[in-house]
C-alpha positions in Angstrom: 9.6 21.7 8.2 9.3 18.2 8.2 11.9 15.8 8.1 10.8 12.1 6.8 12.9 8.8 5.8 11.8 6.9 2.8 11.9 3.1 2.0 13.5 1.7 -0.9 14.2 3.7 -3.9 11.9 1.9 -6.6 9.2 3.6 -8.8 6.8 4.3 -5.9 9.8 5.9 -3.9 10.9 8.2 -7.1 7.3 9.2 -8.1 7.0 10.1 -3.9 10.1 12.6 -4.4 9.0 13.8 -7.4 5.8 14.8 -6.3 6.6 16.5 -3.1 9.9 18.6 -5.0 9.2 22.1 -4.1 7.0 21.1 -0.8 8.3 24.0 1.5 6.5 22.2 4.4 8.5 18.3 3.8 12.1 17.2 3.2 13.2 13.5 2.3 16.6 13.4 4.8 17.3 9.8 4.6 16.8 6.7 2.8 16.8 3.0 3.8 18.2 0.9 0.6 19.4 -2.7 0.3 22.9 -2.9 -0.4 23.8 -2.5 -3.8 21.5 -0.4 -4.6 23.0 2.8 -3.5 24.2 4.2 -7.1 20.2 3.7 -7.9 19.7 5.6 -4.9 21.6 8.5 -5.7 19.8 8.8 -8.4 16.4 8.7 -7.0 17.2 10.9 -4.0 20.3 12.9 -4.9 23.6 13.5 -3.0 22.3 15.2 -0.1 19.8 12.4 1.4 21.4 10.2 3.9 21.5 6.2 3.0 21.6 3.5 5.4 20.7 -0.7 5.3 18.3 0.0 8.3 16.8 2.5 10.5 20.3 2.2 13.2 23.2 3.3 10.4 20.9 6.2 8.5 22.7 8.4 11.3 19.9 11.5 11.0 16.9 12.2 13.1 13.9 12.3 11.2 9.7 13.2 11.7 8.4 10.5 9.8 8.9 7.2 7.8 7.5 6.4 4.3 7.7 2.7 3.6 7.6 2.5 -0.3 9.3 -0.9 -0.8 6.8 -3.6 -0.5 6.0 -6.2 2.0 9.7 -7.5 2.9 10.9 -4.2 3.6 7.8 -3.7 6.0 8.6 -6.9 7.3 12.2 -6.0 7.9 12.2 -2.6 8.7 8.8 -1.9 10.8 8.7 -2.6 13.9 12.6 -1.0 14.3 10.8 2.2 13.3 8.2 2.0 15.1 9.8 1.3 18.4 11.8 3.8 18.2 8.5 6.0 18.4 8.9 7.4 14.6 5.4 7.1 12.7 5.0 5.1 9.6 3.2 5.0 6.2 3.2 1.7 4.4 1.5 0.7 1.1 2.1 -3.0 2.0 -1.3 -3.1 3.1 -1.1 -6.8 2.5 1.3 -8.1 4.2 -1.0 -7.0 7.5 -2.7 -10.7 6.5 0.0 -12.0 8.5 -1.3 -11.9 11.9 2.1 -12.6 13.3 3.5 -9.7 11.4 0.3 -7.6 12.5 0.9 -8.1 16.2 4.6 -7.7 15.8 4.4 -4.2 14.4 1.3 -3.7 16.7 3.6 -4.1 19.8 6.1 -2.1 18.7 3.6 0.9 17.8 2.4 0.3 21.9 6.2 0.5 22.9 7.1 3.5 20.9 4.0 5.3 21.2 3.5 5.7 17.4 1.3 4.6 14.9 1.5 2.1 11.5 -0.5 4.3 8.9 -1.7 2.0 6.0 -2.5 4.3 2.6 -5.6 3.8 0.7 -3.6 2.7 -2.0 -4.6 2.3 -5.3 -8.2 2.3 -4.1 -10.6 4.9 -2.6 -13.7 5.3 -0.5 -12.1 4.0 2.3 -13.0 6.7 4.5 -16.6 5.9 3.9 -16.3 2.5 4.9 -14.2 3.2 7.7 -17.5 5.5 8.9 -20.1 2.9 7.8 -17.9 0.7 10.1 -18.9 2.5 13.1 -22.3 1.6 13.0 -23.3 -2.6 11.4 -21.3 -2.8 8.3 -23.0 -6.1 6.8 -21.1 -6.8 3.5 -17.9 -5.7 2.1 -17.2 -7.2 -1.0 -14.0 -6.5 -3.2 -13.7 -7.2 -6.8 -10.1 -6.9 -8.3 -10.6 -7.3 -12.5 -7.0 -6.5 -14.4 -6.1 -7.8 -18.2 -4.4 -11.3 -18.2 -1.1 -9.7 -18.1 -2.0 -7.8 -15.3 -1.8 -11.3 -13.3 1.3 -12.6 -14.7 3.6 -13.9 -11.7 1.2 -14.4 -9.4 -1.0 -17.6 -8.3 -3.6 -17.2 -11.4 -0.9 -18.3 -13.9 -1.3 -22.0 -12.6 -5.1 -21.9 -12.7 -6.0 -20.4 -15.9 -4.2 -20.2 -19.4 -4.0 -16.6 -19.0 -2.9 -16.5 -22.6 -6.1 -18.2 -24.6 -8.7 -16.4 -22.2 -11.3 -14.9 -24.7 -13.8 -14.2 -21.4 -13.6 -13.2 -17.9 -12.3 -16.0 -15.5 -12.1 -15.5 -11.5 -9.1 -17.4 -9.9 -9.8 -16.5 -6.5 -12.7 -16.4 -4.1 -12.3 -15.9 -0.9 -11.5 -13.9 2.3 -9.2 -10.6 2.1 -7.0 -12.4 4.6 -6.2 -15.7 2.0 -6.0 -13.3 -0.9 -3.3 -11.2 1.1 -1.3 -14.4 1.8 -1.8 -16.1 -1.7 -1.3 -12.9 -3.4 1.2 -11.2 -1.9 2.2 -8.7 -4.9 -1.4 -8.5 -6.0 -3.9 -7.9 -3.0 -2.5 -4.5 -0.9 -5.8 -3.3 -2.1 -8.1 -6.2 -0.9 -6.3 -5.6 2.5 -6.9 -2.0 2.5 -10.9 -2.5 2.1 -10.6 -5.0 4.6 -9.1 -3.0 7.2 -11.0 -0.3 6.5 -14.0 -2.5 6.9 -14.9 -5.5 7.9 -11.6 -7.0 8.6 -9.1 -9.2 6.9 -11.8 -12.6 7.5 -14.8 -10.6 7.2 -14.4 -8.9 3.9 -15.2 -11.0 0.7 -12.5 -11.0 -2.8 -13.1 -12.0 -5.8 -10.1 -11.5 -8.4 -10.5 -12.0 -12.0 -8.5 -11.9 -15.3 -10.7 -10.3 -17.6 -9.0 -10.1 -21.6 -12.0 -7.2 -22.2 -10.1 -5.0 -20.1 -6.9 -2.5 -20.4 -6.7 -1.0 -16.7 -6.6 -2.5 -13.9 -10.1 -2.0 -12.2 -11.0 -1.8 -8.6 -14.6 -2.1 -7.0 -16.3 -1.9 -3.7 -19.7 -3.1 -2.8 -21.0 -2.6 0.9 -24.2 -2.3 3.1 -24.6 -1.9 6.3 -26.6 0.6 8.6 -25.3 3.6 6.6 -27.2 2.5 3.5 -25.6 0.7 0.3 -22.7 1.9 -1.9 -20.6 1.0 -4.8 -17.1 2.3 -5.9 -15.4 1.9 -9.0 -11.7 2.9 -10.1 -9.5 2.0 -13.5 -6.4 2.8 -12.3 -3.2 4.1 -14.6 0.2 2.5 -13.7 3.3 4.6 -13.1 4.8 5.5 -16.6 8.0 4.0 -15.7 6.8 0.5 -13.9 3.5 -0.8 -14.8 3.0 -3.2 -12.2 2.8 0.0 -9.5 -0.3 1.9 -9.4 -0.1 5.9 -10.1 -2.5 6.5 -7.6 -0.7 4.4 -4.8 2.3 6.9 -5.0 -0.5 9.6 -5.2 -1.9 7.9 -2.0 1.5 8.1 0.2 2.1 11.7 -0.7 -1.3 12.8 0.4 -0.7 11.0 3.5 2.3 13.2 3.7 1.2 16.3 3.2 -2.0 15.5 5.4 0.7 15.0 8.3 2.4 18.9 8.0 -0.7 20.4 7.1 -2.5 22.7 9.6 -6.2 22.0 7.9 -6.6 18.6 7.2 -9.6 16.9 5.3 
């Protein structure tokens, strides 16, 4: 069986343990939780699941670490775990726009001899871009379209008057890399197709409130050597927090599962 450690204990984190309940092949042992939120923990995890402030107090040995808590806990957390040779899964795609960041957990991946594995996400098709990538990927282009409230908190609020839109406006143009850092709770996915791709400079975003919408709506446009595609997802929020995507908590348990399985696709 395999033993993993999960960060943070949000809605990603609970819709993680409650998809993998009753996985014979993968345990949640531990927990890393910022302090004061260890009642919340309890009841994500239960009583049996060791809790700790960092990777050094969490006292158990475990197989593999799930980071579910965003880009500051990646931040703070990553390159501990990874030095210590234990593999990682992050959604915090994003936060890989910081190339200091990037090389930090990078080095400590090298020391410990383990690897930083970023989850698709709330997106998909990565794999073929990550093939076409092989051979003279041209053009990756990302378009991120969500409702008006979809952008609420985030740098769009002080370029449009998210409230009176009656038509699509973009509020970004740009490289995956400047929507990573501008965006920081809005472009995981942008970074995802980027790193898949093209890279973080390479890869073109456009992100756009559009009032015509309800989901939040993902696209991918690329050519290259392999030919031309486009990909297209409207993606459902967690029932219980609908600023995290469904399919992002989908995405880390696959990754899971992929890691203790014995036929892997």
């Amino acid at each position: 069986m395999q033993t993993i450690l999960i960060i943070g204990c949000g809605a990603i984190a609970e819709a993680v343990v409650r998809y993998l309940a009753g996985n014979e092949a993968v345990a949640v042992a531990a927990a890393i939780v910022e302090p004061g939120t260890e009642a919340a923990a309890r009841g994500v995890f239960g009583d049996d699941v060791a809790l700790g402030h960092g990777i050094d107090d969490i006292g158990v040995t475990v197989d593999l670490a799930v980071d579910c808590a965003g880009h500051p806990a990646l931040r703070q957390h990553g390159a501990a775990i990874l030095s210590r040779g234990t593999d990682l899964i992050t959604v915090s795609a994003g936060a890989l726009g910081d190339a200091d960041l990037y090389e930090r957990l990078a080095s400590a991946a090298r020391q410990g001899e383990s690897q930083l594995r970023v989850v698709s996400g709330a997106i998909g098709a990565l794999d073929v871009l990550a093939s076409a990538d092989i051979g003279n990927l041209a053009t990756v282009t990302y378009r991120g379209r969500k409702p008006p409230r979809g952008w609420r908190g985030s740098p769009a609020e002080d370029k449009l008057d998210l409230a009176a839109l009656t038509e699509p406006a973009v509020h970004f143009s740009g490289s995956a890399r400047d929507a990573a850092l501008e965006y920081p709770k809005n472009a995981n996915v942008a970074a995802a197709v980027a790193l898949a791709g093209t890279g973080l400079d390479e890869t073109t975003v456009e992100l756009i409130a559009d009032p015509g919408v309800e989901r939040n709506i993902h696209e991918v446009i690329a050519e290259g050597d392999f030919g031309r595609f486009e990909f297209c997802v409207e993606g459902r929020s967690l029932p219980d927090n609908p600023r995290s995507s469904a399919l992002a908590a989908m995405s880390v348990v696959r990754e899971i599962i992929r890691t203790a399985s014995t036929i892997v696709i």
